[in-house]
N, C-alpha and C positions, 0 to 999 in steps of 0.2 A: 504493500500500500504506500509507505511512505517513501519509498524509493525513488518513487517519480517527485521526491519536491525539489527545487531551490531554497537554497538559504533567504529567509525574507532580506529587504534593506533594510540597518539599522537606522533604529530614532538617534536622530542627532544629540538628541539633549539628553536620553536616557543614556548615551557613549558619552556625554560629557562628564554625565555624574559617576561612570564609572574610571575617567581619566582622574576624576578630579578625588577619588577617593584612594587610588593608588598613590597620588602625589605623598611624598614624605616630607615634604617642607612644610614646617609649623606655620608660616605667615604667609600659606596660599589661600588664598581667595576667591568665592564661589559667585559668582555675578548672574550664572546660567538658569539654574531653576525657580520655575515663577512662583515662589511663595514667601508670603511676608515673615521677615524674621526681624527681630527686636534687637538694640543694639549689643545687646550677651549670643547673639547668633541663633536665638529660639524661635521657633513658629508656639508660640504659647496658645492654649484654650483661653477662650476668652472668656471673661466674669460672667456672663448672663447666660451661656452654653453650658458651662461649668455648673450654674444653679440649675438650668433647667435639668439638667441629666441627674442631676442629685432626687429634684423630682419625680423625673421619671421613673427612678430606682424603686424610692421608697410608695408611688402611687398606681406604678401600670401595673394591671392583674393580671394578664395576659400577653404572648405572643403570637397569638392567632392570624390570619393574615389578613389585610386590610382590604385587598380589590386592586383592580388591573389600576386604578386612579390614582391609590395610593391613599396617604392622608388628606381629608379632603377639605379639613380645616385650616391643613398647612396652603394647599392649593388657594383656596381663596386669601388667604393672609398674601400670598405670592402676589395672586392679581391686582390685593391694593397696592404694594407696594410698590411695584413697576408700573400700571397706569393710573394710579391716583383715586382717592375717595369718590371722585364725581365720572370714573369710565361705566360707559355703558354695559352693565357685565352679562344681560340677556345673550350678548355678541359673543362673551368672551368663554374659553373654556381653557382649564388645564390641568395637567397631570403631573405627577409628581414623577421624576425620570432621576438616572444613576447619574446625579452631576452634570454638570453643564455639556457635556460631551454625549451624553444620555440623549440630554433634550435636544440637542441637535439632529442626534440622529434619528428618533424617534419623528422627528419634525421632517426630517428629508426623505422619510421614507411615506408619509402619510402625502408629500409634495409629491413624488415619485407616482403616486397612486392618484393624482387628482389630476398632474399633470405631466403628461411621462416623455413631452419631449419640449419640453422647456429648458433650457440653459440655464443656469445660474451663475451668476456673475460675480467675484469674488475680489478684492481687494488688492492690489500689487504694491506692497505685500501684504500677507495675510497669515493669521496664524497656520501655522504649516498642517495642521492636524482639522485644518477644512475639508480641504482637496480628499483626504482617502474617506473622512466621514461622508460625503454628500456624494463622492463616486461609490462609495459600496452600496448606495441605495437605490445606483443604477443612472446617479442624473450627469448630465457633463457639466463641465465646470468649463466659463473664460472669466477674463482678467478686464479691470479697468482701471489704468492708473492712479494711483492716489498719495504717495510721498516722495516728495524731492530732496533728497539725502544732499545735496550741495547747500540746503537750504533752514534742511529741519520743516518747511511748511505742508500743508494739502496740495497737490495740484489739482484745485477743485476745477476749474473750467478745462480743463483735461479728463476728469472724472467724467462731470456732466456731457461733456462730447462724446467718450466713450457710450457711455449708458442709452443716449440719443441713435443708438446704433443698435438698441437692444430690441428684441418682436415683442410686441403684446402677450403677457402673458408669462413674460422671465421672470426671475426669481435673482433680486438682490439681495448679497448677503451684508449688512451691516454692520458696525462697532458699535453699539450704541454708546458707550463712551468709551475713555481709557485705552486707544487704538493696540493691540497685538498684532506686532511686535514694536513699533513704532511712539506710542505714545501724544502720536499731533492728531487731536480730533477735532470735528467738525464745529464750527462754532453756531449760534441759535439762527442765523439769518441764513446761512449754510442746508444746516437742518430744512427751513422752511422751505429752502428751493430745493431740496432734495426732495420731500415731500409733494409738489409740485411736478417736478418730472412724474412723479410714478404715478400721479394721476393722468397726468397727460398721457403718457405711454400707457398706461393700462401694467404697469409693472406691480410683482408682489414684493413688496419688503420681506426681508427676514432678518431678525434682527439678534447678535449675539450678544447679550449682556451679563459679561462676566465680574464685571469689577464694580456696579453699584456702588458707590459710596468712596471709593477709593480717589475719584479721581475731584471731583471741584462739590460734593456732597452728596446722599443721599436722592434727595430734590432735584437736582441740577443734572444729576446723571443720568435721570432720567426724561429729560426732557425732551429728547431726540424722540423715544418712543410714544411720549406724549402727542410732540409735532405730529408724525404720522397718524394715530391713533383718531387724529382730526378728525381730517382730510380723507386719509385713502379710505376703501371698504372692505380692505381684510387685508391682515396679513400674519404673521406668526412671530414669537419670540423665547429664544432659549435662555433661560434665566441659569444661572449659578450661584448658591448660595458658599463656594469652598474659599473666595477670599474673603467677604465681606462677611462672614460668622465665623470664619479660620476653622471648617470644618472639611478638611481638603480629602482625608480619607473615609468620609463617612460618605461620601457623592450623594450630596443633595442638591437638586435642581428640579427646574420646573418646565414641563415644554407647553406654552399658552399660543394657542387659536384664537385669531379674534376673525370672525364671518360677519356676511352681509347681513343675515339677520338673524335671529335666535333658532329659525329652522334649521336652517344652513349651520349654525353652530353646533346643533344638535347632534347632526349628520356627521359633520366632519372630526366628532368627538368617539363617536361607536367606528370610525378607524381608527383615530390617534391611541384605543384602548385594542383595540384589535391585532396591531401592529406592538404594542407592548406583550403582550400577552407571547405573541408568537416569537417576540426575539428576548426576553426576559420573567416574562409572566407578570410577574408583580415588584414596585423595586423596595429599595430595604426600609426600613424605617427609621430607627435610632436617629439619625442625623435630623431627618426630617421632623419629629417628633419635638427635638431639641428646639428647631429652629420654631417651628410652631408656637411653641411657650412662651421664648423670645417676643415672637412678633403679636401675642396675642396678651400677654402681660402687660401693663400699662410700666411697670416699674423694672421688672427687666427687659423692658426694650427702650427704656429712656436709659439705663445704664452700659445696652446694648451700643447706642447710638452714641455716646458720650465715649466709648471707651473706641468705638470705629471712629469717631473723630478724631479722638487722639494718634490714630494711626495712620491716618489722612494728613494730618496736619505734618506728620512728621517727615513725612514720602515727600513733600513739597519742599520741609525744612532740606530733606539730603539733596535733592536737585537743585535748589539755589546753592547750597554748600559746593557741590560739586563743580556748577555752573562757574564760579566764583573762584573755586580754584583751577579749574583750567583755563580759565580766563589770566589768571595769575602766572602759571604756566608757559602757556602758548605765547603773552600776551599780544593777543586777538580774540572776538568777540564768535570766534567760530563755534563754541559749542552752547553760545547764550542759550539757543534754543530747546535746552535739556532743562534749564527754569521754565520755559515757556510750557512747556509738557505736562503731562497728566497722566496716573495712573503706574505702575508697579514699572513696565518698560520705555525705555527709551532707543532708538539706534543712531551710534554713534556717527555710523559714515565712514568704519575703516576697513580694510582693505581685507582680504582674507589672508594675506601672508601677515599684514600688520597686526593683526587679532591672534595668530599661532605666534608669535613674536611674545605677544605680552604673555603667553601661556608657557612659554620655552625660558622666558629671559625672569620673569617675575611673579608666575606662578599664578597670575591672575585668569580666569577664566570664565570665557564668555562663547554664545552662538557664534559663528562661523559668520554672520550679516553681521555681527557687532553689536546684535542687543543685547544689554544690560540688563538685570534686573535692578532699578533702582532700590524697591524695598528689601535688597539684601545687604545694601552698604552699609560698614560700619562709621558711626560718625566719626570715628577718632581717624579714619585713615583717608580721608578725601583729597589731602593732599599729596599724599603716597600714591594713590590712585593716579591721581593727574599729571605726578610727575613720570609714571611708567607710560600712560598714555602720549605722551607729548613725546618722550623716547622711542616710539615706534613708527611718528611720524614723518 
């Protein structure tokens, strides 16, 4: 049987983490993997997750299983908080899926089934682990320009002329904020013309939203999906709960439908649970559970929100730090735009000999495009950083 395989291609990032764990040098440096870590180098539980699971201990009477939906208290907690108190929710539906990567797929394959020869259009660049999700659900994937690495900006009217190229009835994949791997997102006026196009064209939004709160607030991050949420009359979003509760191995996330109108929503939900069933069944709970508490407790989710601020706030503090001292560095104003940025990554703009350089010469380690993970700097070393950086250019 197994005789006939090839070797798959490795993930890049998961051979990073195992380059970067062979390294023997005490003061190397993991830039690579995307998870927030505190300035002692921890991914810590957070205070309000932390109480809810202590709840959960001492109140669930059961493990019984929940339904192809999942929890469906967590589900609607989900929908206010990505479209807001006042979304029309007759429209909306969604299911509880294994982490954001879950809800993607789960979403591309219910696409796949509504519309099976639709393109979908993907972000250059875009997180790398697009491409194989939304092609094993059978759909093709093309490209539309979006970041200018000379520059750090969008190339939005390159975007927009792409996308004008697109048939009625494609499928765009979105950031909704905190752009992966890149970090430059669309700004609200941006937003509203991108909403716009996809009325115009008859295009479907879909929207990734993995970093809520990370990047310019709660509120703010979500406002792109808002815009759309207007204006068009359907379209899908894969929610992530693993950075914004730091519950990264428990894969909670959420794949939400919103339909032309509550029928149509109806329908397009006995797939979206149809298509779970057959490629997971049912997903796990504990995370979800957790987060539910969270977002349903008045008092821990205002400590929830306080203590994600503060992680928020700090992600900004290391990209001005950082900005500041390669500016110090270089002295040039070429990497300002890593302040300007938002969200856990940034890409630098080096070179790929230059990037194996900083990993051969100083033990620092980063993607092969040169993205960072900013939330894994340590503050005390930002100008150690910058001056290895500057060494390689």
């Amino acid at each position: 049987m197994f005789e006939t395989l090839k070797p798959a291609a490795p993930d890049k990032i998961i051979a990073l983490i195992g380059m970067y764990r062979e390294d023997p040098r005490p003061n190397k440096l993991d830039l690579g993997v995307g998870v927030y870590k505190d300035n002692e180098g921890r991914t810590p539980i957070m205070r309000a997750v932390r109480e809810a699971e202590k709840r959960l201990y001492s109140e669930q009477t059961t493990k019984t299983y929940l339904g192809m939906a999942g929890d469906l208290a967590f589900n609607a907690a989900m929908i206010e908080l990505v479209f807001g108190d006042n979304a029309d929710t007759t429209r909306l539906r969604a299911a509880q899926a294994p982490g954001g990567s879950g809800s993607l797929r789960v979403i591309a394959e219910v696409l796949n089934r509504a519309r099976p020869h639709a393109d979908v259009w993907l972000s250059d660049p875009t997180w790398p682990n697009h491409i194989p999700i939304i092609e094993s659900a059978g759909l093709k994937t093309r490209t539309y320009p979006y970041f200018d690495a000379a520059t750090g900006t969008v190339r939005f009217d390159e975007m927009v002329a792409a996308l004008r190229q697109a048939k009625a009835g494609d499928i765009v994949v979105l950031h909704g904020c905190c752009h992966n791997p890149t970090g430059a997102n669309l700004t609200t006026d941006q937003w509203e013309k991108v909403a716009a196009l996809m009325v115009e064209k008859q295009l479907f939004p879909f929207i990734d939203l993995a970093y809520q709160g990370f990047g310019d607030g709660l509120e703010p991050d979500a406002a792109g999906v808002r815009i759309l949420a207007r204006v068009v009359p359907e379209m899908a979003v894969a929610a992530s709960c693993s950075k914004n509760f730091s519950v990264y191995r428990d894969r909670v996330g959420a794949a939400i439908l919103m339909c032309r109108d509550e029928a149509e929503a109806n329908v397009a939900f006995t797939q979206l649970l149809a298509v779970a069933r057959a490629m997971y069944s049912m997903p796990p709970d504990h995370g979800a559970a957790s987060v539910r508490l969270v977002l349903t407790d008045p008092e821990l989710r205002a400590d929830w929100k306080a203590e994600l601020e503060a992680v928020r706030s700090r992600m900004i503090k290391l990209r001005e730090g950082l900005a500041e001292a390669l500016r110090r560095q270089s002295n040039s104003d070429r990497f300002d735009f890593v302040a300007r940025h938002r969200g856990m990554f940034s890409r630098l703009g080096l070179t790929v000999e230059q990037v194996h350089r900083l990993r051969a010469e100083h033990g620092i380690y980063m993607v092969d495009d040169s993205r960072i993970n900013v939330a894994g700097l340590p503050d005390d070393r930002l100008e150690e950083l910058a001056k290895a950086i500057v060494s390689v250019l």
